[in-house]
MARKEBA-862383 format. One record per residue: residue in three letters; z, y, x of N, C-alpha, C, O in turn. Coordinates in pm, whole numbers, plus 50000, padded with zeros to 5 digits. Layout:
! MARKEBA-862383
ALAZYXZYXZYXZYX/...
This chain:
! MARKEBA-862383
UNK215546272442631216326280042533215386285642427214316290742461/UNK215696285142318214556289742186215946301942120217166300842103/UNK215016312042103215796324842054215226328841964214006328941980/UNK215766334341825214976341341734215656355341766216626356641840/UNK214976366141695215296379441729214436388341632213346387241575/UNK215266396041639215456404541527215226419341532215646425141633/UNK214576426941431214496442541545213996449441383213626442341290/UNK214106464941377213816469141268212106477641273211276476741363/UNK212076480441227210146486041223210236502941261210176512941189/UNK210446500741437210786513241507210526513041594211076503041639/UNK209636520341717209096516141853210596519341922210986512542017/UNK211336529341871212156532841987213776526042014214826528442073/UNK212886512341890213956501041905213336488641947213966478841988/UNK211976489441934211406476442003211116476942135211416467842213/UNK210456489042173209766492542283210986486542421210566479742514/UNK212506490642409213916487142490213356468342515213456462542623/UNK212886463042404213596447342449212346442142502212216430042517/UNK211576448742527210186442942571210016433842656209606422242651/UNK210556443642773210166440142890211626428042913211146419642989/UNK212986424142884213386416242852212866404942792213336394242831/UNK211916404642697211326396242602210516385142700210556372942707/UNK209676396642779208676391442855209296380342973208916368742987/UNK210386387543057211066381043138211516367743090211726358843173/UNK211696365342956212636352442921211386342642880211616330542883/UNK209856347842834209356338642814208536335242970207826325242982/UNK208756345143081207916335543177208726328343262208286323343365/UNK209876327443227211036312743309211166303543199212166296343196/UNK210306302843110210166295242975210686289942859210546278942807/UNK211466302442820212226302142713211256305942593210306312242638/UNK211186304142459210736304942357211476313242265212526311042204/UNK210506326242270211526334242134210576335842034209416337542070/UNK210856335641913210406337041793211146353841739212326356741722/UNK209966361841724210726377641754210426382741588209256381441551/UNK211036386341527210996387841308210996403841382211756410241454/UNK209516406141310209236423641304207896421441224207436411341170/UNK207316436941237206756441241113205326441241209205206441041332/UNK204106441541081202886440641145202516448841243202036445841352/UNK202846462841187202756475441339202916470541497202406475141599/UNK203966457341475204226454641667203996439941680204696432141744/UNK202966437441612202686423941630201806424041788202406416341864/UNK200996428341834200306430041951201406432442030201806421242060/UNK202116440542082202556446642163204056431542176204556426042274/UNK204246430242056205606417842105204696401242122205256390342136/UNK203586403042116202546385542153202246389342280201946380342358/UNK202246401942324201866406542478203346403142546203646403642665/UNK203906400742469205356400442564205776387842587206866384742635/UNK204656378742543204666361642516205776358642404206126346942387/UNK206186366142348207136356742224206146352442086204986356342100/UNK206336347241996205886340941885206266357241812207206364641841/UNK205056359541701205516367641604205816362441488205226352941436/UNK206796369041439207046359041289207376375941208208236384441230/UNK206406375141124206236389241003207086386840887207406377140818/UNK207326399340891208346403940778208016414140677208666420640595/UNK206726413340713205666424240608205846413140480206106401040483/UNK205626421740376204996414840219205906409140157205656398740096/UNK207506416040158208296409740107209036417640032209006429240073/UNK209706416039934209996427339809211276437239857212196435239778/UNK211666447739963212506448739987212996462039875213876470539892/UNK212216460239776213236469239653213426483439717214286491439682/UNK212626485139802213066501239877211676501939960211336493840046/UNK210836514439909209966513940004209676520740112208526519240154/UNK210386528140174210456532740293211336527340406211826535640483/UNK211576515040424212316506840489212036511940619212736505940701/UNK211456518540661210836522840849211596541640836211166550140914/UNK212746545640723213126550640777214456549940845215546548540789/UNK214196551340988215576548041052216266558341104217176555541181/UNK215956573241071216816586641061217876586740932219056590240932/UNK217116581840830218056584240750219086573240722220056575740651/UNK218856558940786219676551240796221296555540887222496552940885/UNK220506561940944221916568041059222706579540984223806583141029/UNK222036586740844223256596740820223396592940687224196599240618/UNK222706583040635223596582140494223866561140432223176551340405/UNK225256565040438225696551740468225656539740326225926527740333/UNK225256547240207224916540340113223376537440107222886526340086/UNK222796547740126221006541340181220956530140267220216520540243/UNK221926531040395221826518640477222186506340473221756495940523/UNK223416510240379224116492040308222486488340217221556482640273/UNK222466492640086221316493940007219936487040081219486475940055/UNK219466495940169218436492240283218756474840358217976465340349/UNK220166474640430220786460240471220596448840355220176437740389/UNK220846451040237221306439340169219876436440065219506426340006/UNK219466446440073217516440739986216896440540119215896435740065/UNK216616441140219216226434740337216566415640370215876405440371/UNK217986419040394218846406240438217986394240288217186385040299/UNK218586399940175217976387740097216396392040026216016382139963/UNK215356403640015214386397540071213766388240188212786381140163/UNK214246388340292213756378640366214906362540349214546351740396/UNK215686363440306216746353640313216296337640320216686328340392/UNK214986338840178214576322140199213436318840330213146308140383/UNK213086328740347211996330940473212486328340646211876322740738/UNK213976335740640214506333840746215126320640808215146315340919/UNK215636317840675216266304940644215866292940691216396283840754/UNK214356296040627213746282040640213216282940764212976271840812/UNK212886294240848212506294641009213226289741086212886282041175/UNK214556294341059215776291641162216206273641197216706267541291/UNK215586269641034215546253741046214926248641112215276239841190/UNK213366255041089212216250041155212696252641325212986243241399/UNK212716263941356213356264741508214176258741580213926251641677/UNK215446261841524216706254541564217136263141704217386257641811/UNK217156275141685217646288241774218966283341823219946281141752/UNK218866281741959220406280542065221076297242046222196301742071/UNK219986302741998220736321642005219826327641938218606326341946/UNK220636336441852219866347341778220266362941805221306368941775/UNK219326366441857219576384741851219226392141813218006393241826/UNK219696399141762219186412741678219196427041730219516426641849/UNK219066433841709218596444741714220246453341593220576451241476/UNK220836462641701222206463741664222236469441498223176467641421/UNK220906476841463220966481141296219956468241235219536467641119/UNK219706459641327218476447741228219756438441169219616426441194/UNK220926441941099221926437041063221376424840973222146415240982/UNK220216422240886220096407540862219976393640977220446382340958/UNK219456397041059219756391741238220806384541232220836372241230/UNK222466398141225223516391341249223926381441140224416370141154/UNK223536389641001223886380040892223496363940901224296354740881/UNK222416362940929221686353240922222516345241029223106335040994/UNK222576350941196223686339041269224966338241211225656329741268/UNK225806346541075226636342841040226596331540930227536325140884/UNK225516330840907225206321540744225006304140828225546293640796/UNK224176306640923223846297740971224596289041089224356277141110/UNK225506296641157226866295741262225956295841407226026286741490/UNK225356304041417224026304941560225276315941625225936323841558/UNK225386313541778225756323041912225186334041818224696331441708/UNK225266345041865224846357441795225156369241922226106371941996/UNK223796374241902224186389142051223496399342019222266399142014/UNK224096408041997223406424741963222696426842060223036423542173/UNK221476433442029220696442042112220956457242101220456460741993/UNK221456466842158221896480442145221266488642200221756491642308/UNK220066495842167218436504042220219886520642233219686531242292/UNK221036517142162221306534342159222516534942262222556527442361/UNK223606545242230225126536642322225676526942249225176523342142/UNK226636522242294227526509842216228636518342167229286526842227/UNK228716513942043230076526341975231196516241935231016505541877/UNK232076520241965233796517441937234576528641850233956536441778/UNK235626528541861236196537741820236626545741922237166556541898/UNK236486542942000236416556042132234906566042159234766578242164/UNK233816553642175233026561742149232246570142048231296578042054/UNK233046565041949231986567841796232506584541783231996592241701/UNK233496588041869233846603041809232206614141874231946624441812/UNK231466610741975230136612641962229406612741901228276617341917/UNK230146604741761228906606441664229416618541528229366615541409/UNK229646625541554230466635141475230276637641358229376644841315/UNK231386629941270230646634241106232106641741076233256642341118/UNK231366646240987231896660540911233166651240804233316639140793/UNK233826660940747235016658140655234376655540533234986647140467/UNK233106661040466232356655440401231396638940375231046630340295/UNK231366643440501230776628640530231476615840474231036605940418/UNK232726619640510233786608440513233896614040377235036611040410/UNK233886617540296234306616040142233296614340061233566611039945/UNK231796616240102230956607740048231216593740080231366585339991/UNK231266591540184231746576040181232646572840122232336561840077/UNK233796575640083234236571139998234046569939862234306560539787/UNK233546580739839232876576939669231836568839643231266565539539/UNK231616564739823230036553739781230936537439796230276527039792/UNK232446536939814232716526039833232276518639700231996507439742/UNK232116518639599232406508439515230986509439445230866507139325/UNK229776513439537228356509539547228356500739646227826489639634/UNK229006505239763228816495839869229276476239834228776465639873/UNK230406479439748230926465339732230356456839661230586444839652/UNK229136466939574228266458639502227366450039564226936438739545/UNK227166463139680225906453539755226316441639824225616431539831/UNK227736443339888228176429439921227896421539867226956413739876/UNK228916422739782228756410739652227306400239605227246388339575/UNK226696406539610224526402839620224856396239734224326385139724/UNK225486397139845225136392639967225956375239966225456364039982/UNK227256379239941228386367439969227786356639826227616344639846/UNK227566361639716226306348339628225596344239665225166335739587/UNK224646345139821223826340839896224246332039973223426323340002/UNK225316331340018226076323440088226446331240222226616324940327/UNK226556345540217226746352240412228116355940349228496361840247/UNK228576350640440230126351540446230776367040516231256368640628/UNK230586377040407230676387940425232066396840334232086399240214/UNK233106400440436234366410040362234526422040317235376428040252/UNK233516424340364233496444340429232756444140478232326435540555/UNK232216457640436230666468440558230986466340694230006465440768/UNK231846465440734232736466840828232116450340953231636450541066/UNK232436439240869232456428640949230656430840956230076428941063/UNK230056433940860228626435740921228186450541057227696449741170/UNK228516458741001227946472341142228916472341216228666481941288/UNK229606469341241231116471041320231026457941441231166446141407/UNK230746462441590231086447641672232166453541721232536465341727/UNK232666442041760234246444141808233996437341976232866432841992/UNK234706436642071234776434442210234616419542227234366414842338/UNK234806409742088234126398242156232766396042081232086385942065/UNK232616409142043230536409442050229756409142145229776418742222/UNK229026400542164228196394942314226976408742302226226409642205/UNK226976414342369226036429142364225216429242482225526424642591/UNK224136434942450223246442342564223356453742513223586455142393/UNK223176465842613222896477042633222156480542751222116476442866/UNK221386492842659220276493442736220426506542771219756515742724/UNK221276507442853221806520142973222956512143050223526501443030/UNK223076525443177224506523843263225616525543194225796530843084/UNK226736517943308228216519243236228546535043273229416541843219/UNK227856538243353228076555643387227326561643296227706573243277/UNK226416558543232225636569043165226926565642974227316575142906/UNK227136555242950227376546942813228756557542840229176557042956/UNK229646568542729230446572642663231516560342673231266549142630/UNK232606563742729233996558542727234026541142765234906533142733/UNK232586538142854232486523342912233286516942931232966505042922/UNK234776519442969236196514743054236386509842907236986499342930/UNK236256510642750237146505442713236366494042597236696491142482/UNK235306489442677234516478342606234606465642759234516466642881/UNK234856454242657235126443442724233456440742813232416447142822/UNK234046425242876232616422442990231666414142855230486411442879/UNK232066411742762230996409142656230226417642663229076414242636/UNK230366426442686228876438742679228806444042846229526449942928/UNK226926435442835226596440742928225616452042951224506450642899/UNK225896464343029225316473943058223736472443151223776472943274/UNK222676471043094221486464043184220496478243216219296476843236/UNK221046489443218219886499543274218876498743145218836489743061/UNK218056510943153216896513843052215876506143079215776502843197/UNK214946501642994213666492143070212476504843088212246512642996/UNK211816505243212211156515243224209716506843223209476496043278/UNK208596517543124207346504743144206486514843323206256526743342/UNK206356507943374204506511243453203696523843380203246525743267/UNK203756533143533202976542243456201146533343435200766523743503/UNK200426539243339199506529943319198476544343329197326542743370/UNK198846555243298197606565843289198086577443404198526587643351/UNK198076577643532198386585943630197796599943568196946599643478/UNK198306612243622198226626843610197976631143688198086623943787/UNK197446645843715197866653543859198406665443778198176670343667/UNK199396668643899199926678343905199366689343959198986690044076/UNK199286700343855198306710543904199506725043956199076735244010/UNK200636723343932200966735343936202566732844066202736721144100/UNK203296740644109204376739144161205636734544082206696730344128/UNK205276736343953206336733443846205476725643745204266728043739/UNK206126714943652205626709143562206506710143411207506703043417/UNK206416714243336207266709043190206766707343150205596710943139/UNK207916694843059206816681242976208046683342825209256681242828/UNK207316687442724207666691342610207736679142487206706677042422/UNK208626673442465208196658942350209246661142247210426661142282/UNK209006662442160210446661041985210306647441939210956643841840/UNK209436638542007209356625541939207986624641828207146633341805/UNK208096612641778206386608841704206216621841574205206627841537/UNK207486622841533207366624841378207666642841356207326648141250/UNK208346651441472208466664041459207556671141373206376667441371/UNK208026682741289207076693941258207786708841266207686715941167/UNK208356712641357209326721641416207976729641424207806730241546/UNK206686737541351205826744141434206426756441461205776761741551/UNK207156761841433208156778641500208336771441617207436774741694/UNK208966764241660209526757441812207886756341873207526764741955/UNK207046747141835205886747841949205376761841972205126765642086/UNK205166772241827204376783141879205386789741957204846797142039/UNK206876789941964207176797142049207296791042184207466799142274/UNK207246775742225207286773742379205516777442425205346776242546/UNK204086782242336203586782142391203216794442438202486796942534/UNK203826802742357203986817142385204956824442482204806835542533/UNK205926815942496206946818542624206076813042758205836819242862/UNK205636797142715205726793642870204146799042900203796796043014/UNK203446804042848202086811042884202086819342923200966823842947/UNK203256827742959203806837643053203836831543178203436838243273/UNK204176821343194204436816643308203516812943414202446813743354/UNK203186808743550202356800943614202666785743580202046778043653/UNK203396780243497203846761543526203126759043470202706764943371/UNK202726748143523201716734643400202986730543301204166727243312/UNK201906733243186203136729343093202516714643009201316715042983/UNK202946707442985202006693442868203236691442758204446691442779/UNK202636689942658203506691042551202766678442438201666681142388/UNK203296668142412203156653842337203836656342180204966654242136/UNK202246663442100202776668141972203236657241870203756659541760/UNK202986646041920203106635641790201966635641662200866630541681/UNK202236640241565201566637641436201446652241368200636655641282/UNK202126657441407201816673041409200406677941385199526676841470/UNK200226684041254198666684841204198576699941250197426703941231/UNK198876703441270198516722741314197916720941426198286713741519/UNK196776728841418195936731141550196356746441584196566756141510/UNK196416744541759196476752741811195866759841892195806756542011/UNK195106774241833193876776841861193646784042074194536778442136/UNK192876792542167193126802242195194306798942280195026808542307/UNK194766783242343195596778442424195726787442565194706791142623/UNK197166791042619196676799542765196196788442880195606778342843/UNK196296789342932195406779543080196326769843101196146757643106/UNK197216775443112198406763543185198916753343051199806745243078/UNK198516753442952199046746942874198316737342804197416741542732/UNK198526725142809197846709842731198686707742628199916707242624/UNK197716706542528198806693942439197966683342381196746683442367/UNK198856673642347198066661342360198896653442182200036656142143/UNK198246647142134199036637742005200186629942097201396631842085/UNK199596620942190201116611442288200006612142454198816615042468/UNK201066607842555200566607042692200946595542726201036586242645/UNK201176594742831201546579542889203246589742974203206599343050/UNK203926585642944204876601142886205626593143076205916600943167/UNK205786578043095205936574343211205226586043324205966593843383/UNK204296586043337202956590743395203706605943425203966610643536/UNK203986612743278204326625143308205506631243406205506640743483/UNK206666620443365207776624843352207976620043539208876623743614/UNK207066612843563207746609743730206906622343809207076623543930/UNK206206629443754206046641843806206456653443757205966663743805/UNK207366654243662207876663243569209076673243666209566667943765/UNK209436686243633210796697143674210966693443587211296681643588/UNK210896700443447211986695843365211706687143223210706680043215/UNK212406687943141211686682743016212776683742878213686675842849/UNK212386694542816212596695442692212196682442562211146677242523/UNK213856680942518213856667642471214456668342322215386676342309/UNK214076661542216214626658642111216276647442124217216645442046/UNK215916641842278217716638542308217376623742225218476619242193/UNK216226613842175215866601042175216626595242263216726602242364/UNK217476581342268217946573142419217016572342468216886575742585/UNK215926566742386214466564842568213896574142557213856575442680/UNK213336583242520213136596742621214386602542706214226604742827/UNK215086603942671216406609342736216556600942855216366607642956/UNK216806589642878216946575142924215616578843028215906580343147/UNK214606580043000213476576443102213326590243166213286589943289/UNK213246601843112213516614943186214316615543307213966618143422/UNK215536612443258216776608343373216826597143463217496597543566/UNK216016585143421215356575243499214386583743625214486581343745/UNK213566593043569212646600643705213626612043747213086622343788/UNK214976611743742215866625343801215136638743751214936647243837/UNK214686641343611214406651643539215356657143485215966651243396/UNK215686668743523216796674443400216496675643297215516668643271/UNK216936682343202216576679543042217196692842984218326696643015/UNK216366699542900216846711742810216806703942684215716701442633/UNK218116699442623218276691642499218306701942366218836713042365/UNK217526694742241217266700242139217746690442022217026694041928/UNK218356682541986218826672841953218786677541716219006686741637/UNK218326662641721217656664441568218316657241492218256659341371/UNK219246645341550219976639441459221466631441524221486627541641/UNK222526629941441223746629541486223366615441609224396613841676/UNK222606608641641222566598641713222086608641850222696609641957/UNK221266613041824220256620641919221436633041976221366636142095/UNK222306638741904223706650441921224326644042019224616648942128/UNK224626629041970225636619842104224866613342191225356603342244/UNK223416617642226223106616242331222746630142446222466628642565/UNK222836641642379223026655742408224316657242450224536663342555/UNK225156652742387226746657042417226996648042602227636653442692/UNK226386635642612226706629342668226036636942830226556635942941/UNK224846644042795224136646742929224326657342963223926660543076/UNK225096668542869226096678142877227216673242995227366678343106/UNK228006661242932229446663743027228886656643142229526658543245/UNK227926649343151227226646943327226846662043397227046663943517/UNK226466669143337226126678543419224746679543435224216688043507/UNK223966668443349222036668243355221376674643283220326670243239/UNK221846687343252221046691343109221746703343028222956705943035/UNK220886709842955221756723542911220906723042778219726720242760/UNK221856726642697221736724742506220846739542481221226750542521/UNK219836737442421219076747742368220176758042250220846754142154/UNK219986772742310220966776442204220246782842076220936788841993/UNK218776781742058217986785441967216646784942024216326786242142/UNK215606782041876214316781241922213376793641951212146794041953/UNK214286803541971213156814642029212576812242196213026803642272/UNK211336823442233211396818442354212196825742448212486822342563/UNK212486834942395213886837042546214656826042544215166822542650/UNK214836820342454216036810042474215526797842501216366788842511/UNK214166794342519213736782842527213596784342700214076777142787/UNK212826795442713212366804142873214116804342984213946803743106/UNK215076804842949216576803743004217076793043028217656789643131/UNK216806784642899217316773342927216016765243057216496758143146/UNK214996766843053213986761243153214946765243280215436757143358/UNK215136783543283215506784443452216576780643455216736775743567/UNK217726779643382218606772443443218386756343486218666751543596/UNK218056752243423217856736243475216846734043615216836724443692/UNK216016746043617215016748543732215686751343851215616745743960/UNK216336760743813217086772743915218176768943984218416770744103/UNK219016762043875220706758843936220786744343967220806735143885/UNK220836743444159220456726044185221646716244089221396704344068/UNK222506720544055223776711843984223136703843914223496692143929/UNK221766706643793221546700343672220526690743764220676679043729/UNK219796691643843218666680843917219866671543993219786659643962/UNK221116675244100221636665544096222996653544079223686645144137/UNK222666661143936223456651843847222716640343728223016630343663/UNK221376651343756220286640843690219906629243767219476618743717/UNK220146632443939219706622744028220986609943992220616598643963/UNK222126612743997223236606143902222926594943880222766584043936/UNK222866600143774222366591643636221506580743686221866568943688/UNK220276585243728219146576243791219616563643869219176552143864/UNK220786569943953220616558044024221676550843940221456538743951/UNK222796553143857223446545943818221856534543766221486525643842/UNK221256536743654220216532243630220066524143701220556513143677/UNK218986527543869218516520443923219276509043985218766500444057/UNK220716509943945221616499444032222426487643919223386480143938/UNK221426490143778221796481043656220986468443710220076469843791/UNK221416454643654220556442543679219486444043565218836433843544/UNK219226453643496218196452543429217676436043329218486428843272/UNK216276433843332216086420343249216616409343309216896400143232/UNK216876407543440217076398243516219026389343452219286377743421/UNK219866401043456221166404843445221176397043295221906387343278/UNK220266402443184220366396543084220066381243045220656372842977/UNK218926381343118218486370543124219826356843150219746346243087/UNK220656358843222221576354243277222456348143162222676337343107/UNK222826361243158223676366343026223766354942879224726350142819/UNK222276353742858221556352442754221806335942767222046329742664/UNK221766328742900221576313542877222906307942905223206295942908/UNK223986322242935225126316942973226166315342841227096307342825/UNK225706325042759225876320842594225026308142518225556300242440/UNK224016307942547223456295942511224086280142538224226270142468/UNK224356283742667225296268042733224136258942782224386247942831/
């Protein structure tokens, strides 16, 4: 089976198909994987072919942001359609050269799908977040505003079509591009217990558990309690760090906290407290009590993979509907502000009250009882034919 695949210039959308990737090329399938120079190592380690998508005019130069793709829906058409036809003669002529039994993308790498629509290739989303319907999308909560900027951006949006369907992608509406419907062949990369309103998405979408990597840098645990503090690569919340280090330095817990890119040094640290740029966050979290989270699917996802509860802090409407979701499990309690009493409360409850550890245990095993790469793998050649 030869697969091309598709993914946008984001670890916390590549990092999900990895270990999938790897699985399909050592029963000897051939994927040819379209991403950006940043993950060229890390996806040739996974045995697929890299094929770069660097150096091409996409008329927008911050194409790697994928926060703001999620809240503003004329940046993201805009972003889709000088993407899709910057690469258009590039893709084109690969897909020939290949001759892909299946192409997958990456559920926002929407030139992916375009491209199996231009070309008439099987076509299967890759979904790193939940799978949204119209049942589940009310998780993603936009405002009455929201919806009336969109409408005043319709007749930008139709422009950008229009650029698109002169190319030859047989495109009606925003709609037939971000929108899968139930006979969209899907992976997801969580449980049908963990995935928002699962009962009402067909067996086209399969639910395969989170891919968890190998811890690779072991820890010790120095204290009776551990919290493991992460906002993700890009945070600069510094009121939120100086106050968890000033709360939890009251405390006896080992605390480790994964600042990201965060340029403030922090002088005069109390004892119990590390911080580090990134960890081997695996490493941490299977020895972790709790873990204060920006509410990412794979941090969130791998926390709850080690039965960690989670004090959620959630930064963007994707990251909200993954907060909302570990709310109505019962794994986790919503930060109600960044002071440290309120950071210090929300710790003991998730510490204190066994409900949130086991409902986090939950979760886990739903997890541990997904077919994972194997399941897809299946999946993947049973669409192929």
């Amino acid at each position: 089976m030869k697969i091309a695949w598709f993914c946008i210039p984001a670890h916390g959308h590549t990092n999900p198909t990895l270990g999938l990737v790897r699985r399909l090329t050592e029963v000897g399938h051939r994927i040819w994987y379209f991403s950006f120079e940043e993950f060229r190592q890390k996806i040739e380690d996974a045995g697929a072919y890299f094929v770069s998508c660097d150096g091409y005019d996409f008329e927008m130069e911050d194409k790697g942001n994928a926060d703001r793709v999620g809240k503003d829906k004329v940046y993201a058409t805009e972003l889709l359609v000088s993407s899709t036809l910057a690469l258009d003669e590039m893709t084109s002529r690969m897909i020939k050269e290949i001759v892909p039994d299946l192409i997958v993308s990456d559920s926002v790498a929407f030139w992916g799908k375009l491209a199996a629509m231009k070309h008439h290739i099987p076509y299967v989303s890759s979904t790193t977040t939940f799978a949204f319907n119209r049942y589940s999308a009310r998780y993603m909560q936009e405002s009455a505003w929201d919806i009336v900027r969109m409408l005043l951006a319709l007749p930008r949006i139709d422009k950008q079509l229009k650029r698109l369907r002169e190319k030859g992608y047989p495109v009606k509406s925003l709609l037939d591009i971000v929108q899968n419907d139930n006979e969209t062949n899907t992976i997801v990369y969580t449980s049908k217990y963990f995935q928002p309103c699962s009962e009402t998405f067909s067996d086209h979408y399969r639910f395969i558990g989170p891919s968890i990597r190998p811890v690779s840098r072991p820890i010790e645990k120095t204290s009776d309690r551990l919290i493991y503090i992460s906002m993700g690569t890009v945070n600069q919340n510094r009121e939120f760090y100086r106050n968890c280090i000033h709360a939890l330095g009251q405390t006896g817990w080992q605390v480790i906290i994964s600042m990201g890119t965060n340029p403030e040094r922090y002088d005069d640290l109390p004892e119990n407290i590390r911080i580090y740029e990134s960890v081997d966050q695996m490493a941490v979290l299977s020895l972790a009590d709790a873990f204060i989270t920006h509410c990412g699917m794979n941090s969130a996802s791998e926390g709850l993979y080690f039965r960690v509860p989670l004090v959620l802090f959630p930064q963007t409407p994707e990251q909200n509907a993954v907060a909302k979701r570990v709310e109505e499990l019962g794994a986790g309690v919503r930060l109600r502000s960044i002071s440290g009493e309120d950071i210090l409360q929300a710790l003991r409850m998730v510490l204190l009250e066994p409900g949130y550890k086991e409902n986090a245990v939950k979760i886990s095993e739903s997890f541990h009882s997904c077919g994972g790469a194997e399941e897809a793998r299946s999946f993947l050649e049973e669409i192929a034919g």
